[in-house]
C-alpha positions as CSV (number, residue, x, y, z in Angstrom):
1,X,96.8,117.6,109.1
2,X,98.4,114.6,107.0
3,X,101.5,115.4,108.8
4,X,99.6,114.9,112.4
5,X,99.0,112.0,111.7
6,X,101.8,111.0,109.6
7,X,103.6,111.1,113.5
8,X,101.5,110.1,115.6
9,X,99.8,106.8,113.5
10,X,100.7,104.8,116.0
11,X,99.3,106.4,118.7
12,X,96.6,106.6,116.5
13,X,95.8,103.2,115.5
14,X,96.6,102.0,119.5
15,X,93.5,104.0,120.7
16,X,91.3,101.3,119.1
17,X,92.8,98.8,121.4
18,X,93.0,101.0,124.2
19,X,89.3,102.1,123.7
20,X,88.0,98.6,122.7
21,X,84.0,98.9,123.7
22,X,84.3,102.6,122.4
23,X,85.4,101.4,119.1
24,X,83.4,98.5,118.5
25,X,80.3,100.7,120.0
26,X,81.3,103.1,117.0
27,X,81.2,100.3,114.6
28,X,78.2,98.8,115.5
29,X,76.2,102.4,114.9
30,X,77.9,102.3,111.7
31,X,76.9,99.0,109.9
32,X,72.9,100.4,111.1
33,X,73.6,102.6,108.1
34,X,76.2,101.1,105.8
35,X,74.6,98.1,103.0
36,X,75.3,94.8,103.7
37,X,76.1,94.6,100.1
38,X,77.9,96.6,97.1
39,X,81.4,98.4,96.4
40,X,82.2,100.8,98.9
41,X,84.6,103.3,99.1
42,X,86.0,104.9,103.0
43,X,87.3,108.5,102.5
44,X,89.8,109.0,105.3
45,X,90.1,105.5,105.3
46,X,92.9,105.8,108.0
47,X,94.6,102.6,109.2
48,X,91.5,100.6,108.0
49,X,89.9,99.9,111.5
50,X,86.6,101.0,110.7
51,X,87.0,99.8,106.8
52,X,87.7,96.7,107.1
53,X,84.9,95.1,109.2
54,X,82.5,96.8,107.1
55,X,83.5,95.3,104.0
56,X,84.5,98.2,102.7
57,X,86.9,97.8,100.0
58,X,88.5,101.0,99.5
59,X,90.0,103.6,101.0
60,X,91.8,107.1,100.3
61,X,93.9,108.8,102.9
62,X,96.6,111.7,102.4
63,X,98.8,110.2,105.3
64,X,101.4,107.6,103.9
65,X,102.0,105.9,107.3
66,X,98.1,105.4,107.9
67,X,97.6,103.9,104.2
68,X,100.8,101.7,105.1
69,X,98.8,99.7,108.1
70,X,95.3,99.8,106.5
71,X,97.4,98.1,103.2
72,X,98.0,95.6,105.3
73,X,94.6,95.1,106.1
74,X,93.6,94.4,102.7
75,X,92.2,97.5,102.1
76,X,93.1,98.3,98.0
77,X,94.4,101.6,98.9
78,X,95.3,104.9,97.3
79,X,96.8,108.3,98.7
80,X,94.5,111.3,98.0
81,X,92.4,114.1,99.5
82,X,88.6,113.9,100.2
83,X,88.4,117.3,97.8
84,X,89.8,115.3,95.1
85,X,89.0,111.2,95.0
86,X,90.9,110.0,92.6
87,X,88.3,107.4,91.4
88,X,86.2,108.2,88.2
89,X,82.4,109.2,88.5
90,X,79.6,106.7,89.8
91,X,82.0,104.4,90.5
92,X,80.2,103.4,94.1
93,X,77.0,102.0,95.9
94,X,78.3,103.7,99.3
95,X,81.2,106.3,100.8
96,X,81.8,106.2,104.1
97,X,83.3,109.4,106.5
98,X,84.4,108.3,109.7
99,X,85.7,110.5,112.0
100,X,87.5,112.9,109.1
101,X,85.4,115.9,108.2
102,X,86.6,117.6,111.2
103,X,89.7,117.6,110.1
104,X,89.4,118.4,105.9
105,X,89.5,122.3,104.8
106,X,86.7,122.1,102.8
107,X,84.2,119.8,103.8
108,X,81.3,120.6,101.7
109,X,83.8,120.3,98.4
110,X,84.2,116.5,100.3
111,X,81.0,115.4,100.3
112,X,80.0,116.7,96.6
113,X,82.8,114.3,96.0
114,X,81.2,111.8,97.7
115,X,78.3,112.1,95.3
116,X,80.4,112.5,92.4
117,X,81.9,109.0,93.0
118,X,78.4,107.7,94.0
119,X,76.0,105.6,91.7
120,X,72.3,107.0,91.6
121,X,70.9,105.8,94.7
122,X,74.0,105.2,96.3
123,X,74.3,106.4,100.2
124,X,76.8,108.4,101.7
125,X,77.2,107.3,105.5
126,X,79.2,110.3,108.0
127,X,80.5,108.9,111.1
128,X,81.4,112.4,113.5
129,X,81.8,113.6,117.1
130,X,78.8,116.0,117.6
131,X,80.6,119.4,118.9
132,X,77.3,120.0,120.9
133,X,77.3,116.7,122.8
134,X,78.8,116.1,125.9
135,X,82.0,114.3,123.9
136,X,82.2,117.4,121.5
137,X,82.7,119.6,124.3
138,X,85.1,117.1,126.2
139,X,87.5,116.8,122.9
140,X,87.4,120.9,122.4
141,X,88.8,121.1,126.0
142,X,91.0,118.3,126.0
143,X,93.0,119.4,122.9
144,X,94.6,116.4,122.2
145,X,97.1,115.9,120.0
146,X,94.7,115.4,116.9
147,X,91.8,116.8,117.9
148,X,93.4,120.5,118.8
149,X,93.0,121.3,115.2
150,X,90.0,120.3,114.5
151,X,86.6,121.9,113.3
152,X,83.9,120.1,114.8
153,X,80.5,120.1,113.6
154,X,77.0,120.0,114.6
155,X,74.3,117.5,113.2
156,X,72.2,120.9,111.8
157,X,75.4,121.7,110.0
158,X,76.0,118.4,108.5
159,X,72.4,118.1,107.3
160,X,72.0,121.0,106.3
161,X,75.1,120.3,103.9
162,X,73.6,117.1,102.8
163,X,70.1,118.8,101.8
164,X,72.2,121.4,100.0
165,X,74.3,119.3,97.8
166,X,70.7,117.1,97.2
167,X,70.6,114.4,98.9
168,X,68.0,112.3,100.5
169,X,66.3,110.1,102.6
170,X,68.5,111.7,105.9
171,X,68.5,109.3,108.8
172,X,70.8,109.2,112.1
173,X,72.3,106.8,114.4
174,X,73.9,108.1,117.9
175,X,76.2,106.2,120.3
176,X,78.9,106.9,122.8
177,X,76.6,108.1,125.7
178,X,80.1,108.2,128.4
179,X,83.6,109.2,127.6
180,X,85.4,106.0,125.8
181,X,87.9,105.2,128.7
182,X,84.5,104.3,130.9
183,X,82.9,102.0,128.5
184,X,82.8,98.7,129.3
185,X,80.5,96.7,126.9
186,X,79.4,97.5,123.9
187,X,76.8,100.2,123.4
188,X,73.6,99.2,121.4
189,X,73.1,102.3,119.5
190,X,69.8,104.6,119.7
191,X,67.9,106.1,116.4
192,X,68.4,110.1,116.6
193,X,70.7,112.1,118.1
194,X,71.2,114.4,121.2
195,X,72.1,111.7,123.7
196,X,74.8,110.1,122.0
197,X,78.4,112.1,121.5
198,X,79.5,109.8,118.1
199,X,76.6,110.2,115.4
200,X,76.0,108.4,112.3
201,X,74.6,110.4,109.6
202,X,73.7,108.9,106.2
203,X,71.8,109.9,103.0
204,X,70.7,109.2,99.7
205,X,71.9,110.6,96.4
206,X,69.1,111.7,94.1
């Protein structure tokens, strides 16, 4: 997948501007989860859109040409895989994502990363596109250039994950309740899930 987007970063990163409200909706049902405070890590970090107006610091990515704009962004950046952060144990208060465990071969393997890398206490906060919403089903169709490769996931799946790996404290945030080329303000997002086709799943390590 790193060389997907190794190709196509640009088109990539230009969706954020293209998709402004869609975006920013995104990011405002994000910071509902992430602390307002404490070292925080994004893996998948991307070209940093998402990273760097949450104050999150750090970010892994396998994709060279992604970690080359998010760089810029003053992300401290390293290239690596979500089954394999190269950061030493309990090194975090928070991990954030967004957006990537569609596209990772083992997701479980990425999360009990996530926790590895976490302080006690520490939350893990999973930004995805519900494959049963109405967006789910509009991105299997479409098969876009990134998404045509992609696993989606359900909310049942991703908690059930969470609950298996032990964490805690399980709480959602939903937004995106149109496709993102009709939005045209941002979206205040809803507690829950089921309307919304971006949710924001987060959790507590034990």
């Amino acid at each position: 997948m790193s060389n997907i987007f190794n190709k196509y970063y640009k088109k990539y990163d230009a969706w954020y501007d293209r998709n402004k409200f869609a975006y920013l909706s995104e990011l405002k049902a994000v910071k509902k989860a992430v602390p307002r405070m404490g070292k925080g890590i994004e893996i998948g970090v991307g070209t940093g859109r998402f990273a760097v107006l949450l104050g999150t610091k750090y970010g892994i990515d396998p994709s060279k040409k992604m970690l080359g704009i998010a760089g810029k962004r003053e992300i401290r950046i390293k290239s690596g895989l979500g089954e394999k952060v190269p950061f030493k144990n309990s090194e975090f208060d928070f991990v954030t994502i967004i957006i990537t465990l569609c596209f990772v071969k083992n997701p479980e393997q990425v999360l009990r990363e996530a926790k590895r890398v976490l302080r006690k206490n520490g939350k893990i906060i999973i930004g995805i596109i519900d494959k049963n919403s109405f967006l789910g089903k509009f991105y299997r169709i479409k098969k876009s250039v990134f998404y045509k490769k992609a696993n989606f996931f359900g909310i049942k799946e991703i908690t059930e994950m969470l609950t298996k790996i032990r964490f805690s404290r399980i709480s959602y945030w939903q937004t995106i309740f149109e496709l993102p080329g009709k939005i045209n303000s941002v979206e205040k997002p809803k507690r829950g899930f089921g309307e919304g086709g971006f949710v924001v799943i987060s959790g507590r390590k034990q």
